[in-house]
C-alpha positions as CSV (number, residue, x, y, z in Angstrom):
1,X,9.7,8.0,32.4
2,X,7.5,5.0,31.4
3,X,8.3,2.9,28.6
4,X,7.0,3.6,25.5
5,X,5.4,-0.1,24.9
6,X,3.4,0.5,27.9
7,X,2.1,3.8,27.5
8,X,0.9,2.4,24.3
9,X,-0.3,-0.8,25.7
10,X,-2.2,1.2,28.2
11,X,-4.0,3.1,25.8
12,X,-4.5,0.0,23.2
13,X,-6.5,-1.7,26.1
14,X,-9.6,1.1,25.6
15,X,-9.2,1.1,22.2
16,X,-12.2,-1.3,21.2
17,X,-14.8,0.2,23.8
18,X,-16.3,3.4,21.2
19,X,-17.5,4.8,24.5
20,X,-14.2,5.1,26.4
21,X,-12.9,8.8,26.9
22,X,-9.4,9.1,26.7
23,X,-7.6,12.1,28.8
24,X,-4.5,13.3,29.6
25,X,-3.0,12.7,26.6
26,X,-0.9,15.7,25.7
27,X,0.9,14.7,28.9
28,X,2.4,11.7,27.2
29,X,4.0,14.0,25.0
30,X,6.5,15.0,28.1
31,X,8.0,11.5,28.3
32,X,11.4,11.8,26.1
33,X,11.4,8.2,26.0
34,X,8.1,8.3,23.1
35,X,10.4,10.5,20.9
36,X,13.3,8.2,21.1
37,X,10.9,5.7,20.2
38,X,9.8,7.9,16.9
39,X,13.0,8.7,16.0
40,X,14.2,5.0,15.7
41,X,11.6,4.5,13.6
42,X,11.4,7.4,11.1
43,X,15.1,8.2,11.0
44,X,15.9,5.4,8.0
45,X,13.8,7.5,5.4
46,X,15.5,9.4,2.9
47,X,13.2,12.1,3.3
48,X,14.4,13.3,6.3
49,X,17.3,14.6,4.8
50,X,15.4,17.3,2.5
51,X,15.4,20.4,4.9
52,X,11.4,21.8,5.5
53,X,10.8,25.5,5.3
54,X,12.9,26.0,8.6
55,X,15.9,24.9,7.1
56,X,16.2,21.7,9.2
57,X,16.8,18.4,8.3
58,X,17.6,15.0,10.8
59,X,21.1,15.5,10.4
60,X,22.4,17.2,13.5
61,X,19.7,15.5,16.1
62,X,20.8,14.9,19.7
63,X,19.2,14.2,23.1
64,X,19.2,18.6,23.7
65,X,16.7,18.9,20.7
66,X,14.2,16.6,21.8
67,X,14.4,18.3,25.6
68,X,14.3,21.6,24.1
69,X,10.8,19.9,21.6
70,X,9.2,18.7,24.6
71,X,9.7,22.1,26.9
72,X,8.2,23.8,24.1
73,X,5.4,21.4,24.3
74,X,5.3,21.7,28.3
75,X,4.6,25.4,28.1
76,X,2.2,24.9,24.8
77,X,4.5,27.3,22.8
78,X,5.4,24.4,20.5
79,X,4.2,26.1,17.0
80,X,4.6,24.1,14.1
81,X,6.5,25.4,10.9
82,X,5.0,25.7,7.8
83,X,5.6,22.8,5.3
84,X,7.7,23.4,2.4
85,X,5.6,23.3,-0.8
86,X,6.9,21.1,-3.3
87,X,6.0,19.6,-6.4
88,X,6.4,16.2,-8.3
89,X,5.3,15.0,-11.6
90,X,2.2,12.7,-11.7
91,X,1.8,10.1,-15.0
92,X,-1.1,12.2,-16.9
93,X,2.1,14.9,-17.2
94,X,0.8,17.0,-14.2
95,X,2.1,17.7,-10.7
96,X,1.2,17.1,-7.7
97,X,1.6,18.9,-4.8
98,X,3.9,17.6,-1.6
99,X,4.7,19.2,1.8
100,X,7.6,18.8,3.2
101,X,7.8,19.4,7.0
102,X,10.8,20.2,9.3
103,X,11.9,17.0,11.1
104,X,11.2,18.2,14.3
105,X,7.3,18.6,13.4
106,X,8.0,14.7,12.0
107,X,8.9,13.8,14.8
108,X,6.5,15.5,17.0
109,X,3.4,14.3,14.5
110,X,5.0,10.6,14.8
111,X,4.4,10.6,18.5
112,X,1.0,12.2,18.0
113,X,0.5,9.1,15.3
114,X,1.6,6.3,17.7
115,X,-0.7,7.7,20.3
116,X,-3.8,8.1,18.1
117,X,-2.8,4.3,16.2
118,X,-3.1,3.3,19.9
119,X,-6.6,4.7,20.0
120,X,-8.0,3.7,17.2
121,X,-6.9,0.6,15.7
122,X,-8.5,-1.9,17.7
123,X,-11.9,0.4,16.7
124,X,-11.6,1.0,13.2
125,X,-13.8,-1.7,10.6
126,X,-12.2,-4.8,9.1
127,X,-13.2,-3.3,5.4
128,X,-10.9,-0.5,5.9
129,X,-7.4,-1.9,4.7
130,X,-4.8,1.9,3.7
131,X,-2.1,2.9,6.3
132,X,-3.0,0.6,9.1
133,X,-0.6,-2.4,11.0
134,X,-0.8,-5.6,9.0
135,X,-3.2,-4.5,6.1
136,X,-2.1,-3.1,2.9
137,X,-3.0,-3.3,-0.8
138,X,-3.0,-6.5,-1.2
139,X,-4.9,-7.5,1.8
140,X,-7.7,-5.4,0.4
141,X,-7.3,-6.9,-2.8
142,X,-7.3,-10.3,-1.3
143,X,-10.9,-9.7,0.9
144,X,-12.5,-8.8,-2.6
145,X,-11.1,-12.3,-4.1
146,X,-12.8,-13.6,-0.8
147,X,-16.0,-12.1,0.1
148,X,-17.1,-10.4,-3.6
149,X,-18.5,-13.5,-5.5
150,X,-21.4,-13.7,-6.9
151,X,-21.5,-10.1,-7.1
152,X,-23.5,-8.5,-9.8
153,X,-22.8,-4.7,-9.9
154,X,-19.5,-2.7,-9.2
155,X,-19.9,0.9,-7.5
156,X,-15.8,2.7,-7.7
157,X,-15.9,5.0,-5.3
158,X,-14.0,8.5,-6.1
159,X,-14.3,11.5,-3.6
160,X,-13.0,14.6,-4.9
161,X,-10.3,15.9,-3.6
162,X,-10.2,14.2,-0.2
163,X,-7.3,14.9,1.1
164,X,-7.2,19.1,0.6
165,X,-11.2,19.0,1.7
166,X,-11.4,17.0,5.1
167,X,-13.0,19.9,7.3
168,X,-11.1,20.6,10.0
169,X,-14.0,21.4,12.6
170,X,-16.1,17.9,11.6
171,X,-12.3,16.3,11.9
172,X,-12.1,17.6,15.6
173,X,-15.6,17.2,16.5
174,X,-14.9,13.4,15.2
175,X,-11.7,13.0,17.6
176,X,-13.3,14.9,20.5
177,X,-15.9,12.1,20.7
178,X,-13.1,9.6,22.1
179,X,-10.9,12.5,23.1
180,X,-11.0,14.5,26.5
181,X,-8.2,16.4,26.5
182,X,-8.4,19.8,24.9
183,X,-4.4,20.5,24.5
184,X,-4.3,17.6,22.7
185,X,-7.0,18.6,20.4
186,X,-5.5,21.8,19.9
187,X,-2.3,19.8,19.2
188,X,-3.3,18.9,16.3
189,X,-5.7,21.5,15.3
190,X,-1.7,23.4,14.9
191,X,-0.8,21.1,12.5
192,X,-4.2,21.4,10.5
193,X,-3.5,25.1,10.3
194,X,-0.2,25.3,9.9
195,X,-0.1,26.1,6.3
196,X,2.6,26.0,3.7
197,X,5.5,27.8,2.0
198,X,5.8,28.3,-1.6
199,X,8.0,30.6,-3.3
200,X,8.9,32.6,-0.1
201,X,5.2,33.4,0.2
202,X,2.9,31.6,3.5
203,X,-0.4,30.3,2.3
204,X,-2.8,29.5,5.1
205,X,-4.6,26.3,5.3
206,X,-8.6,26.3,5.9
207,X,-9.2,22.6,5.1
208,X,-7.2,19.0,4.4
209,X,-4.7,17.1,5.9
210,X,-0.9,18.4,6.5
211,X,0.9,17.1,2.9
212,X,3.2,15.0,3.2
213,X,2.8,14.9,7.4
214,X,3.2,11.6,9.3
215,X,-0.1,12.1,10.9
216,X,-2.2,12.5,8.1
217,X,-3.0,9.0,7.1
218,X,-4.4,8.4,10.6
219,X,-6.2,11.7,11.0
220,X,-7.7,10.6,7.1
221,X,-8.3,7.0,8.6
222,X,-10.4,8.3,11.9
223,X,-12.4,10.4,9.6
224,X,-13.6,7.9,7.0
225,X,-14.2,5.6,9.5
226,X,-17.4,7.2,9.7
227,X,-18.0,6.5,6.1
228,X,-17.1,2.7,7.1
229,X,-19.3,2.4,10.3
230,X,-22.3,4.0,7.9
231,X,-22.1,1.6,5.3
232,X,-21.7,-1.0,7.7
233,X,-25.1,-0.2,9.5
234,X,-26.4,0.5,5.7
235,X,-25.5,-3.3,4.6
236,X,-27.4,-4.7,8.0
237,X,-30.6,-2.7,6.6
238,X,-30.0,-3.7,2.9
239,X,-29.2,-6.8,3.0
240,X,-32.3,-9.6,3.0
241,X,-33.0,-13.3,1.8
242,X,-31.0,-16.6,3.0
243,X,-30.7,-18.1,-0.1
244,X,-31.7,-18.0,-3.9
245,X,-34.4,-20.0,-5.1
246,X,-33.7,-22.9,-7.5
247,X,-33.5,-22.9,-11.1
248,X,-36.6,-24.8,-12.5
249,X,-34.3,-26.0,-15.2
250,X,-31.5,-27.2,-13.5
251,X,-34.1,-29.1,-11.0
252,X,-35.7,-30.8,-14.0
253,X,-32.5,-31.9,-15.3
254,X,-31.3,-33.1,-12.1
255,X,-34.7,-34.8,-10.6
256,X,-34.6,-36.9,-14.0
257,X,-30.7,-37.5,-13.7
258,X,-31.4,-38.7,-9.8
259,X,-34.7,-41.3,-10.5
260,X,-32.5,-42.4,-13.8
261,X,-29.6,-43.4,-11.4
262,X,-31.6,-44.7,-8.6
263,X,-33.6,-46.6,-11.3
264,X,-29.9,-48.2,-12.6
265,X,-28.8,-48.6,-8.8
266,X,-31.9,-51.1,-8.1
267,X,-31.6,-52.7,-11.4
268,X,-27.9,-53.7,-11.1
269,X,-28.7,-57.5,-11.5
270,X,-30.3,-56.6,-14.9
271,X,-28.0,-58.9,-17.2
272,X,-28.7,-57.0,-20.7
273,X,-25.6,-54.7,-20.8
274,X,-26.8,-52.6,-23.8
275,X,-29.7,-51.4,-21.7
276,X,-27.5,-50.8,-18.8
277,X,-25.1,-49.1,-21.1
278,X,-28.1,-46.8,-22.8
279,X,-28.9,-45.7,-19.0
280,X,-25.5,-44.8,-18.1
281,X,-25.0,-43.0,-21.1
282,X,-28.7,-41.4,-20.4
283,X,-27.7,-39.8,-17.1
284,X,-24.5,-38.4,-18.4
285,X,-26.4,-36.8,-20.8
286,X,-28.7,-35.2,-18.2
287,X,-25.9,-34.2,-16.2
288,X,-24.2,-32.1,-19.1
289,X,-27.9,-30.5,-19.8
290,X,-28.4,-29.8,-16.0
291,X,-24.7,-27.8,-15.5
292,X,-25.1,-26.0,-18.5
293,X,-27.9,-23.6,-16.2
294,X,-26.9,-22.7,-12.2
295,X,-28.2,-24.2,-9.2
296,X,-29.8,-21.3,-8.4
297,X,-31.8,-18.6,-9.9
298,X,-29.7,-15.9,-10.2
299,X,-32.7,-13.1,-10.8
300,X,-34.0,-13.8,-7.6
301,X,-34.9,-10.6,-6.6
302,X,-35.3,-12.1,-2.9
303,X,-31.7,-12.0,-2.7
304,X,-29.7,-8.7,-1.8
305,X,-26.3,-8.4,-0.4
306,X,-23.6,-5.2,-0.4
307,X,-19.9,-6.1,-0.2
308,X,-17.5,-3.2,0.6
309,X,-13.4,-2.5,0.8
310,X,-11.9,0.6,1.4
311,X,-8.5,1.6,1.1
312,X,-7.4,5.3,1.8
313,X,-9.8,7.2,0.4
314,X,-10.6,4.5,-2.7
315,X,-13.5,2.4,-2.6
316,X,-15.0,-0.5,-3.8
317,X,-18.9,-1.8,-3.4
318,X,-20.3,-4.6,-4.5
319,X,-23.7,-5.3,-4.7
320,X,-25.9,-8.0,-5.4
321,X,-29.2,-6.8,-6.4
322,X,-30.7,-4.4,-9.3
323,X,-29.2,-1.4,-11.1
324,X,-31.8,0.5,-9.4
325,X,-30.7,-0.5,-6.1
326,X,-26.7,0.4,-7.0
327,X,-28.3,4.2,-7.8
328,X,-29.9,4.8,-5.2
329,X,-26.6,3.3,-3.0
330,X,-24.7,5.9,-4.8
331,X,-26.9,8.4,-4.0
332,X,-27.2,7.2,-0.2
333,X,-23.7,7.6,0.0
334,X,-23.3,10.6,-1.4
335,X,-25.9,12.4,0.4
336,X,-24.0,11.1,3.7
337,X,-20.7,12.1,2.8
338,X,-21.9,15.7,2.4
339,X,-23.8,16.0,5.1
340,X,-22.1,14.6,7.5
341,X,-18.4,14.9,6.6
342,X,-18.9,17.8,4.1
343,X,-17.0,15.7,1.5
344,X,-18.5,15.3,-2.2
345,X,-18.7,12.0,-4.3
346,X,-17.7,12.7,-7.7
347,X,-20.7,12.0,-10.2
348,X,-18.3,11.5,-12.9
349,X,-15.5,9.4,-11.5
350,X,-18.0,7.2,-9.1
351,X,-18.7,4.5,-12.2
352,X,-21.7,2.2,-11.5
353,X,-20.1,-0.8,-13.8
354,X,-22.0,-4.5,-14.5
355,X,-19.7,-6.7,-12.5
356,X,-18.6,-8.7,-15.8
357,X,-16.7,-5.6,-17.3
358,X,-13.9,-4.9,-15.6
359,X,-13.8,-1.8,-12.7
360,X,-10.5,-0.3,-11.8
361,X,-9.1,-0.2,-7.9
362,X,-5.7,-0.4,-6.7
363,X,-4.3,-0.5,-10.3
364,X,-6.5,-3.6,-10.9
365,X,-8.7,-4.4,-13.4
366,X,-11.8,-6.5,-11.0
367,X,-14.2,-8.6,-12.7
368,X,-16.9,-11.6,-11.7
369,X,-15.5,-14.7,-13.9
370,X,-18.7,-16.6,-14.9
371,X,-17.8,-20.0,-16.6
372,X,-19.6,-23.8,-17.0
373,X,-16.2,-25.4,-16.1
374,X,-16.0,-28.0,-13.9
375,X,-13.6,-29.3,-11.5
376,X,-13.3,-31.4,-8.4
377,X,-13.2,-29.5,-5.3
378,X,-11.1,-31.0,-2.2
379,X,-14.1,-33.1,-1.6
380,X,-14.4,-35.1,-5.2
381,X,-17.7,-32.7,-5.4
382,X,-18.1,-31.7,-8.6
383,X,-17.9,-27.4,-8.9
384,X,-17.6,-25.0,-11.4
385,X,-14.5,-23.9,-11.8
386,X,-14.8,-20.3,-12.1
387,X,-18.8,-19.7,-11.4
388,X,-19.0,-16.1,-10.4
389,X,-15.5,-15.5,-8.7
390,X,-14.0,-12.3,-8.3
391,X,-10.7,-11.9,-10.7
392,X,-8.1,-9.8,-10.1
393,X,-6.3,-8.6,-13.4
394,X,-3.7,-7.1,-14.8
395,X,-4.1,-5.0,-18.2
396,X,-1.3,-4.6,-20.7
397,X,-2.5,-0.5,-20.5
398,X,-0.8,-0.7,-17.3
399,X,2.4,-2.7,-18.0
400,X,2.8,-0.7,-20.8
401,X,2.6,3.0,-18.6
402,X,5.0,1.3,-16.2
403,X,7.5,1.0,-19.0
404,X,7.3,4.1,-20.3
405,X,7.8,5.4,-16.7
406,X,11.0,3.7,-16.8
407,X,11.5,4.8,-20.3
408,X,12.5,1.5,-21.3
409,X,9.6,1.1,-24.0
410,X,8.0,3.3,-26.8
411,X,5.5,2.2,-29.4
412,X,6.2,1.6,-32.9
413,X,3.9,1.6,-35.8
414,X,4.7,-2.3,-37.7
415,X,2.5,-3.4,-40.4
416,X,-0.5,-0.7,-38.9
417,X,0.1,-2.0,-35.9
418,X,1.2,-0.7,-32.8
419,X,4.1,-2.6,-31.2
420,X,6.1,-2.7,-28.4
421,X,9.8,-1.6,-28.8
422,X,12.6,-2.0,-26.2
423,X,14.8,1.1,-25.8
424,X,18.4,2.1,-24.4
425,X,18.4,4.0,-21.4
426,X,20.5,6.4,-21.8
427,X,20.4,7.9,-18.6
428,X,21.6,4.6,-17.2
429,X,24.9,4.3,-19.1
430,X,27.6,5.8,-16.9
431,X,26.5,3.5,-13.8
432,X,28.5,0.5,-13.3
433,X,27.3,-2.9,-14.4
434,X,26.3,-4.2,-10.4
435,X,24.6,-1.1,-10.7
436,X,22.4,-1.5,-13.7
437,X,21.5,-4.6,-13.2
438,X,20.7,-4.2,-9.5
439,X,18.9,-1.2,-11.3
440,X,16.5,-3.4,-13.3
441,X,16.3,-6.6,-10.9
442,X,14.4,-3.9,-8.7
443,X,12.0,-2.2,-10.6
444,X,11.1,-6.4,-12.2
445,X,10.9,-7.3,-8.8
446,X,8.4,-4.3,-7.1
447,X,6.8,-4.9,-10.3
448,X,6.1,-8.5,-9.6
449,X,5.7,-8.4,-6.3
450,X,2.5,-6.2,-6.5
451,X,0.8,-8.0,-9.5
452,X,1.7,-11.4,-8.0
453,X,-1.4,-11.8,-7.0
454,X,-2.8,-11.3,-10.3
455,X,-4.6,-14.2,-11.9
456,X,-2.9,-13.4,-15.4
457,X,0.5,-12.8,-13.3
458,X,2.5,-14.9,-16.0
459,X,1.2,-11.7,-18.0
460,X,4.0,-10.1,-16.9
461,X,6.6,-12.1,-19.1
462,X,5.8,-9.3,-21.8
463,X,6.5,-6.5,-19.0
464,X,10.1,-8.7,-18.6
465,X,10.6,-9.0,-22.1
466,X,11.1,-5.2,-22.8
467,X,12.8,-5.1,-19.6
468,X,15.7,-7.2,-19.9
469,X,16.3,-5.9,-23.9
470,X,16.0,-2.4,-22.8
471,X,18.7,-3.3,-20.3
472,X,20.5,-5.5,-23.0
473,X,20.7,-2.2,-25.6
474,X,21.5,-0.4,-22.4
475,X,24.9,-2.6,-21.8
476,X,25.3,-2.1,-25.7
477,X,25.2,1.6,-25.7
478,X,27.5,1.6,-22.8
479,X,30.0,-0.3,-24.0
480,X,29.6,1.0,-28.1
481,X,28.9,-2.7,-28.9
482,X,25.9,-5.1,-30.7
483,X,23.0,-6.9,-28.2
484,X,24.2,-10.0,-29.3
485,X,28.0,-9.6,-28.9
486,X,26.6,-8.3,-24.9
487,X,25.0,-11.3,-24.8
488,X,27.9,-13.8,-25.4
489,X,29.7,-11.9,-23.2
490,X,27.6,-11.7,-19.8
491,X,25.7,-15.0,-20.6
492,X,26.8,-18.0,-18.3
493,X,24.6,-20.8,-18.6
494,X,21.3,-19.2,-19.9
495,X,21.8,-16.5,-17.4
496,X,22.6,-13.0,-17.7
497,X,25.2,-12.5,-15.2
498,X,27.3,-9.2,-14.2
499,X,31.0,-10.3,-12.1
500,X,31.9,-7.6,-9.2
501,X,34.4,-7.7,-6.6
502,X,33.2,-7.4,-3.0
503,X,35.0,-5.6,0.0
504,X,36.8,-8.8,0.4
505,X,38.3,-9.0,-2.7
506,X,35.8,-11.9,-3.6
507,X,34.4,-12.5,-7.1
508,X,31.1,-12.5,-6.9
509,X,28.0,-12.7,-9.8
510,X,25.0,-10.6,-9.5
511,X,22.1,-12.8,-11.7
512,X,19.8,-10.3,-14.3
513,X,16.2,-12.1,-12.6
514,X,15.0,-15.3,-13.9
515,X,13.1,-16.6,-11.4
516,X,9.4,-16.2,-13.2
517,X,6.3,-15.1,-12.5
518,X,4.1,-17.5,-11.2
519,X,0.8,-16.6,-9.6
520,X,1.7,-16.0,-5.4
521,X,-1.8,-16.9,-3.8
522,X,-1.3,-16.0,-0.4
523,X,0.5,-13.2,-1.4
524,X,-1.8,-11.2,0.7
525,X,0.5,-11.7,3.8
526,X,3.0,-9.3,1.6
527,X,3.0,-5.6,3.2
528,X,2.4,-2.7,1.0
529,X,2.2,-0.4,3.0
530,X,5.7,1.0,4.8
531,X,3.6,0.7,8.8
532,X,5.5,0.9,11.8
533,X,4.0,-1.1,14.5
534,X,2.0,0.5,17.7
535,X,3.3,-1.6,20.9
536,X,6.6,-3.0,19.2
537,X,9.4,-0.4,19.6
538,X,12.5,-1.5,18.0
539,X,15.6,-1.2,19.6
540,X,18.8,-2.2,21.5
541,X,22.2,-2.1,22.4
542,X,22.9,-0.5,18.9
543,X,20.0,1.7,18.6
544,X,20.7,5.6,17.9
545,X,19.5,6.6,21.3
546,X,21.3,4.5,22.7
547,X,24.7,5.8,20.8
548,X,24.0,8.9,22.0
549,X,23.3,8.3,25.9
550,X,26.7,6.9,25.9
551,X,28.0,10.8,25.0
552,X,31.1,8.9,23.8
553,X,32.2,10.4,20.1
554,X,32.7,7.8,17.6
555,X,35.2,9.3,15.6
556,X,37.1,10.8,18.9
557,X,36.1,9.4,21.8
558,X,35.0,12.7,23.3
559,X,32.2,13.1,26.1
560,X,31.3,16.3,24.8
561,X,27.9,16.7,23.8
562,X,26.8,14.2,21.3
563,X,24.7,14.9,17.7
564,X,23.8,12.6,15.1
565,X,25.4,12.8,12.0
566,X,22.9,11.5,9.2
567,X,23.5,11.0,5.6
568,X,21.3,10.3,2.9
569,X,22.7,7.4,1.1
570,X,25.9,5.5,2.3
571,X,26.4,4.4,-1.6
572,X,27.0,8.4,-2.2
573,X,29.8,8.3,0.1
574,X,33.8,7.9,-1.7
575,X,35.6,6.9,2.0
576,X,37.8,9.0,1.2
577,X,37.4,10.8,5.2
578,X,38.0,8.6,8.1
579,X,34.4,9.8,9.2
580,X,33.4,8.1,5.8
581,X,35.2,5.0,6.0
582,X,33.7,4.9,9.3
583,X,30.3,4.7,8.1
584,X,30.8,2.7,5.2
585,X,32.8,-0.5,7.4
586,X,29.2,-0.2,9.7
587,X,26.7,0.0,7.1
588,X,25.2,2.5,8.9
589,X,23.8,6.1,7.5
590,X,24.6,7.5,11.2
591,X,27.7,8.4,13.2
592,X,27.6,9.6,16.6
593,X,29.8,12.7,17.1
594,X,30.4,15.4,19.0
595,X,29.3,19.1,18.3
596,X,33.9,19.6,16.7
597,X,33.7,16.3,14.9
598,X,30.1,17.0,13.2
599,X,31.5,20.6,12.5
600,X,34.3,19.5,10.2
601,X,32.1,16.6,9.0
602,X,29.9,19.5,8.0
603,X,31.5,22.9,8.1
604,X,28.9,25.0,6.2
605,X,26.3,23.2,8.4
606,X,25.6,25.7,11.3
607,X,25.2,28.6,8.2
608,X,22.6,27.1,7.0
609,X,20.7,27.0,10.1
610,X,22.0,30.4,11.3
């Protein structure tokens, strides 16, 4: 059986030539080495110990189930099983819907991932940034910073219901362009139409993406790339003039500033300083009048230019040019998007917006900054310092849904006003104090580490205000006592601190965060986005498969046929078993046993399959 890096390697090489025909693909899907490859890097998520609507979970995985998964797929009876609907709440009070599969459709659509990732990637545009190696959030955040100045006009892109309205047919048609190899296709057209359980009853699936399947981010990536390659050729046909024309006023200010200065230059043996003094005070004046208008006239209707990022199925245009020309770029786009991928742009949600206001992507507030500041640039040029820059912001709206996600914050009416008030988290008070204060360190630090690359990122003091005395009243609650009595109690030096013993018997300090929250620039290089690589496949000496080619127990030391005992959490086990104490001395959330081991492990576990 090939390696895994090479078959993928292989297939990468194509991947940038649009008129390459891939073909036998499904038979990849016989090499046991691709799924040993997917389950070392799926089997870490805590998902995969929620059972799908077959009642399987990972737990229980050996090197039998994956033979027995790829004969299936040998004699194309491989049938998917339908994914378990489930439901969680979104912020607007609502729910959304989530599929949960079985693992061993995970782990089937994770090859079939890798394998199309391979395909694709080195094909798909540079503006489309969701669910792909090396681009995330923030590098879609960071191209706008980059390539949307001067902007004048904001188009937010909103396509209803993407996900539940791909078509299947136009999604196959799509993949069969770069795909010869029908039992592939049909592969995947068995996950498309797999369907869903909810409340014991099956529901057929016409249209969309499997929910909550490992495959649909790429399958939704290979569609809209068609979106991307049309708006691409669009800005090529749009797109006109070199440069602006001048500003007659700036010019006048300047030509008089320039034969002023050149007129002082030559005179520099004139020996009356007043007049020299008069001159010099002259051309400062001019230069204030000339940078109070731009260099360039910014009317010039000569001048067109579209800018465009795309993450999943949010998008963002910018365009330079006339709110005439952003309407009928609207309508363009719309008009493609149901004819060709039978998709519809929502008229209400798709918000044509002047580039000064503020329009909304990624949880951003995006805005063109236009200011007569001036600074030096690197050169000792003289710029302005914000003239027409994209700026990325952060709105208290959105701090202030965040805390009340955390229910650590509700509002209060002082004085007519509304207020911000810290509150106790009550369902926080029988953790332990590591616990709680690991509790809020995290959510601070995800916080942070998304709106980093804010430009108002110290904004987020106020966020770490009600933080940290929601997590002071918290510790008060806990421990029937007053803030301030808390406070002289876990302060050391300015510091909120909580002691804890380690397995060592070591006192050690856990530190509530104080670190700040200072703008991150480059943040950009940050990953988002939870990506596994195409041509790297982790592993080793320790990896699980190889564990469980040794067919040596680790509780026992039998050779009897190995399976993978997987547990959700290690923190949720007591050690009170050996198999527990096991885990817990190898930080690991997996044990290698064999079939009389994993049975007392897990007595009630082969009921619930049988």
């Amino acid at each position: 059986m090939r390696n895994p890096e090479n078959v993928l390697n292989s297939l990468s090489k194509h991947s940038k030539d649009s008129s390459y025909k891939f073909e036998r693909l499904y038979r990849v899907l016989f090499n046991e080495e691709m799924f040993y490859a997917a389950y070392q890097r799926i089997y870490s998520k805590a998902g995969n110990m929620t059972a799908g609507a077959d009642g399987q979970t990972i737990d229980g995985m050996s090197i039998d189930r994956i033979k027995q998964l790829v004969d299936s797929l040998k004699n194309e009876t491989y049938q998917p099983a339908p994914s378990k609907r489930a439901y969680i709440p979104k912020k607007n009070g609502k729910k959304r819907p989530l599929g949960i599969p079985s693992f061993n459709d995970k782990l089937v659509q994770e090859v079939v991932r890798m394998i199309l990732e391979a395909i694709y990637e080195g094909s798909f545009e540079h503006t489309s940034h969701g669910f792909r190696p090396g681009r995330s959030c923030h590098t879609a955040l960071i191209s706008i910073q980059k390539s949307f100045s001067a902007v004048k006009w904001f188009i937010e892109g909103d396509i209803k219901g993407f996900y539940d309205n791909i078509d299947h047919d136009v999604l196959i048609s799509i993949l069969r362009e770069r795909i010869a190899d029908e039992r592939f296709l049909r592969l995947i057209r068995k996950f498309l139409n797999a369907g869903y359980v909810e409340d014991w009853v099956f529901h057929r699936t016409y249209s969309g993406t499997p929910q909550g399947g490992i495959v649909s981010p790429i399958l939704a990536n290979i569609y809209l790339d068609k979106l991307d390659k049309y708006i691409r050729e669009y800005i090529n046909q749009f797109n006109k003039g070199e440069i602006r024309k001048g500003n007659a006023q700036y010019k006048l200010y300047e030509q008089r500033r320039y034969r002023l200065a050149k007129k002082l230059k030559n005179e520099k043996n004139e020996k009356d300083e007043k007049v020299r003094e008069q001159m010099t005070a002259e051309i400062k004046r001019l230069r204030e009048e000339r940078n109070k208008f731009p260099a360039r006239n910014e009317m010039d209707s000569s001048i067109k230019r579209i800018k465009y990022v795309r993450y999943a199925d949010d998008f963002l245009i910018g365009i330079i040019g006339s709110l005439e020309d952003c309407k009928t770029v609207k309508e363009d786009i719309k008009n493609y998007l149901k004819e060709a991928l039978k998709l519809e742009l929502s008229d209400e949600k798709t918000l044509i917006t002047n580039a000064q206001k503020p329009a909304k992507f990624l949880g951003f507030d995006i805005f063109i900054r236009r200011s007569n500041d001036l600074r030096k640039d690197k050169n000792g040029r003289t710029v302005r310092a914000f003239g027409h820059v994209p700026v990325l912001y952060l709105n208290f709206e959105t701090m202030r849904k965040k805390l009340f996600d955390y229910k650590a914050a509700r509002i209060a009416v002082v004085n007519g006003k509304e207020v911000w008030k810290s509150i106790v988290r009550t369902y926080m008070i029988d953790l332990d104090d590591l616990e709680i204060v690991s509790q809020f360190n995290a959510e601070i630090r995800g916080f942070y580490n998304y709106y980093s690359i804010a430009n108002n990122s110290p904004a987020i003091n106020s966020f770490y205000h009600i933080m940290s005395y929601s997590m002071y009243k918290t510790f008060a609650r806990k421990y029937k006592s007053s803030v301030k009595k808390i406070l002289t109690k876990y302060k050391k030096g300015g510091t909120f601190k909580v002691a804890y013993e380690n397995k060592k018997g070591k006192m050690l300090y856990q530190s509530f965060y104080h670190e700040g929250f200072k703008r991150k620039k480059n943040a950009g290089a940050t990953s988002c986005d939870t990506i596994p690589r195409t041509v790297t496949i982790t592993g080793g000496r320790n990896s699980l498969m190889e564990r469980l080619k040794l067919q040596v127990c680790e509780l026992c030391g039998a050779t009897d046929k190995l399976e993978m005992h997987h547990v959700r959490k290690l923190k949720d086990l007591t050690g009170k078993s050996d198999w527990e104490k096991r885990m817990i001395a190898r930080r690991r959330k997996t044990l290698a046993v064999c079939s009389k081991c994993h049975a007392k492990i897990d007595p009630d576990r082969r009921i619930r399959l049988n």
